[in-house]
N, C-alpha and C positions, 0 to 999 in steps of 0.2 A: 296368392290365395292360400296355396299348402302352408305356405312360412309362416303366414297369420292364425291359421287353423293349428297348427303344430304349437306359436308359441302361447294359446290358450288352454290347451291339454296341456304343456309343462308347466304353466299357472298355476290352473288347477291340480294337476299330483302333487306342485309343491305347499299350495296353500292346503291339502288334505293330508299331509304327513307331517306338517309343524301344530302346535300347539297355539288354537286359538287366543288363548288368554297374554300366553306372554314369548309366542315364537318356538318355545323350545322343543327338543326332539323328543319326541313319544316311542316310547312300547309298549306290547298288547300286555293289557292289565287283565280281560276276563271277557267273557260274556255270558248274555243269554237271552233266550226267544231268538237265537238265529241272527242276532246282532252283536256285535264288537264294543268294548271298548278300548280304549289308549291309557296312558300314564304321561303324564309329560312330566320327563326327569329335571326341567328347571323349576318348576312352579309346583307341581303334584297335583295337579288338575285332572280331571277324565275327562272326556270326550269321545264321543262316539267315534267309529272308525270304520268307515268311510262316513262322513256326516249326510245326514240325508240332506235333499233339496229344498229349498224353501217353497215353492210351487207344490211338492207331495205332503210336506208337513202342514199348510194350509190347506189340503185337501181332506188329509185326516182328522183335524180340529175341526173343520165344519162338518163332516158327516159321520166320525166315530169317537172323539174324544169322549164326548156325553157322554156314553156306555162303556167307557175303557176306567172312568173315576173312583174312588172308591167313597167319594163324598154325592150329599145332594142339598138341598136346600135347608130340611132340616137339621143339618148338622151345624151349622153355623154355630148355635149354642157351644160348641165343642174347644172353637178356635176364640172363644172370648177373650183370656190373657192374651192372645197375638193381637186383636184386634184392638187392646185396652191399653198397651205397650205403644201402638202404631198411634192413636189416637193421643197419647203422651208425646209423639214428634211432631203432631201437628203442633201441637199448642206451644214446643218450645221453637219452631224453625220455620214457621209465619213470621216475618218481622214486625213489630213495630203495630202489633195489634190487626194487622191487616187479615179481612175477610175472605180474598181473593179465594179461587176456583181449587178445588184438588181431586184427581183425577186416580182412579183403579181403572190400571191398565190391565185389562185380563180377569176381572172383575167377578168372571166365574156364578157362584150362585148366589153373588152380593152380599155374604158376610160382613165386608170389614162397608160396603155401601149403607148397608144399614147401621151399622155402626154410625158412619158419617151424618146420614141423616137424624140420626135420634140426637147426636152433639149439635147440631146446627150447624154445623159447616157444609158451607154447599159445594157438590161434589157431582161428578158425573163420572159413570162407570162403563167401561167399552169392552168388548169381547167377539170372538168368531163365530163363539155356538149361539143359533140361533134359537136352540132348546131352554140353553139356559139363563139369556136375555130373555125370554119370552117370562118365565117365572120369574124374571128382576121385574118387571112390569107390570105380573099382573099383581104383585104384591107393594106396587105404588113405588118404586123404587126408579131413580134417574139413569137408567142404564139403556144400551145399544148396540146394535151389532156394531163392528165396527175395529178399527184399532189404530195406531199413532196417525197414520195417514185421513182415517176421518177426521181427528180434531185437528190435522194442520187443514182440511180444507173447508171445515167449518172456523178456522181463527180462533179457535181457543189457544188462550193464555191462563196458564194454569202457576200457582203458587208451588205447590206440590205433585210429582208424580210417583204413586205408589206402583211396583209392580211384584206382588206378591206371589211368592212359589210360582213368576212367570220367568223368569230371566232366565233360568236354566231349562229353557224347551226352546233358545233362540238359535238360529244358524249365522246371522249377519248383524254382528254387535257394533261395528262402523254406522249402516244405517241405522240401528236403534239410538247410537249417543246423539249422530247426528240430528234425528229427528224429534227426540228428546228437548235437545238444544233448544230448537225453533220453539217447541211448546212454551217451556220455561220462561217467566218473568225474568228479569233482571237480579233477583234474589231467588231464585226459585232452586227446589231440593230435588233427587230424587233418591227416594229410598226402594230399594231392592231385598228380598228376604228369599234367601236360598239356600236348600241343604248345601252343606259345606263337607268338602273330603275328605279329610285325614283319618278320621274314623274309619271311614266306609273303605279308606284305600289300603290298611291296613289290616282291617277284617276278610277285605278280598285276598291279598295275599295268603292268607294265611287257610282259604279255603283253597285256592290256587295248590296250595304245598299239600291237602288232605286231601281234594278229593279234586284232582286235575281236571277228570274229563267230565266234571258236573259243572252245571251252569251254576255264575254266584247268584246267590239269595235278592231280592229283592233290598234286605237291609232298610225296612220303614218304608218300602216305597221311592224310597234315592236310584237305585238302579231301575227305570222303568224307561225303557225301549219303549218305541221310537222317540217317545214324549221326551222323556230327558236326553239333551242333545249335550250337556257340558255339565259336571257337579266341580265348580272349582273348588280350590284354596282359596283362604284368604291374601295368599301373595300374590294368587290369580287375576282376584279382582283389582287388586291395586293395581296391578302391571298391565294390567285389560283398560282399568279406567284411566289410568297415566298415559295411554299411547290413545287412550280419545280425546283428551283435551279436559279430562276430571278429575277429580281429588276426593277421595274419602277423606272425610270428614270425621266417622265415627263409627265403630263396629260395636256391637252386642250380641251375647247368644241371644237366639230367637225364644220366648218362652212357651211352653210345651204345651200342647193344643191337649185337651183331656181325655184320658185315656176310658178302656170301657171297663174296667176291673179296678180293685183297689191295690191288687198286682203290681200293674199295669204304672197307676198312678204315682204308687211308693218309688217304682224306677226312675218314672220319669225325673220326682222331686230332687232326687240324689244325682240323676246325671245331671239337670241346670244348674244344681250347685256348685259340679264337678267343673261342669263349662266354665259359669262366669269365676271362682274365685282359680281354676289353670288359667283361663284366658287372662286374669290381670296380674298374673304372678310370670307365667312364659309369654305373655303375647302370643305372637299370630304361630307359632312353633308351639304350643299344644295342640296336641293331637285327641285330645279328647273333646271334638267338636262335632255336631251335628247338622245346626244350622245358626243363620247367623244373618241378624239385619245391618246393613249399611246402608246411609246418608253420606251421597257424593254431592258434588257442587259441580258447573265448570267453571275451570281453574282463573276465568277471570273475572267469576261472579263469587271468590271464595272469600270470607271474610266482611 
């Protein structure tokens, strides 16, 4: 009984000191609010350090996420280019004209749902907060509490699963590919849009070397404890997605949700430009990234 108990707590220390994405060894890159995070010197990934439990991060999503956001329902307007982009992958990565089902996982205050539904593509949206499915609903929207484990026990089979600015609040990305998997048609995609590191991992450093014992900056909202549990690389996700049995397909910068100044805006324009023409000049080794959508496959539905 001790041997059994003993070799679960060496389990666990040793799956809490490597790097989720792609194994490798971490050190303490920064914190704040009282929480950690890591570096993994193979991938350059962050992750939270100690990663909270999946049992308290589902506790926190149903009773405080709501009030911890910096969005609500009428901001949807804001995130249009993201939602007009995402809605450009439907239409190329449906095959073969097909209407089938496509699913936001984490669906939040139903931006990109509504999106879905003004295109006609029929879509169903799922999430923990019960606050704000309640506002997907009563604005005639196809949404529910809920999340991958309601639609495998209701049988959906979905064409597409989106999960947008979700993947990086996850602790157990085994059961997400796995249960992914099951959703997915036989052709089916899933695209993930998530702040991406290099930027942010470099700015930390460099706050790191100014001003040591201050907590790093939020940086956009990417560093947000407890909610963000992982801000990978893009070698992160390959290497994350490669050892679930998936293949990126395809990366893009994410395009920039509108800002509230003309400030604000003018930056934005110049960093996506920055993004997309470094990312097609250095690949996944520019460092001037922020965020970034991928279209995986699993690797035997690729092609």
């Amino acid at each position: 009984m001790n041997n059994n108990r003993n070799d679960v707590m060496e389990r666990t220390k040793e799956e809490n000191s490597t790097c989720l994405a792609c194994g490798g060894a971490l050190q303490d890159w920064g914190g704040r609010l009282g929480y950690r995070y890591a570096e993994c010197l193979g991938c350059g990934s962050l992750q939270q350090h100690p990663m909270p439990s999946p049992q308290e991060l589902e506790r926190l999503y149903r009773e405080e996420y709501v009030h911890a956001g910096g969005f609500h329902e009428d901001t949807a307007d804001i995130h249009k280019p993201i939602y007009d982009f995402l809605l450009g992958l439907v239409r190329r990565y449906r095959r073969g004209g097909s209407n089938g089902l496509v699913v936001d996982y984490g669906c939040g205050w139903g931006g990109l749902c509504e999106a879905l539904k003004n295109a006609d593509v029929p879509y169903v949206g799922v999430d923990l907060s019960v606050e704000e499915i309640k506002s997907c609903q009563e604005r005639g929207l196809n949404c529910e509490v809920g999340d991958i484990d309601t639609l495998l026990k209701q049988g959906r089979v979905a064409d597409m699963l989106f999960a947008v600015f979700v993947f990086e609040h996850l602790v157990d990305y085994p059961s997400f590919f796995k249960k992914v998997r099951q959703v997915l048609n036989k052709d089916g995609s899933l695209v993930i849009v998530i702040p991406t590191s290099p930027l942010v991992r470099l700015l930390g450093r460099l706050h790191r070397f100014v001003k040591p014992q201050e907590d790093v900056p939020q940086y956009g909202e990417t560093i947000s404890p407890p909610w963000h549990t992982m801000i990978f690389s893009i070698k992160g996700v390959r290497r994350l997605a490669q050892s679930q049995g998936f293949e990126v397909v395809e990366v893009s910068p994410c395009p920039k949700y509108r800002g509230k100044t003309r400030l604000i805006n003018f930056i934005k324009f110049w960093l996506g430009w920055a993004e997309m023409i470094g990312g097609r000049v250095f690949g996944d080794v520019w460092p001037v990234m922020t965020a970034n959508v991928f279209v995986l496959k699993p690797r035997d539905q690729e092609g």
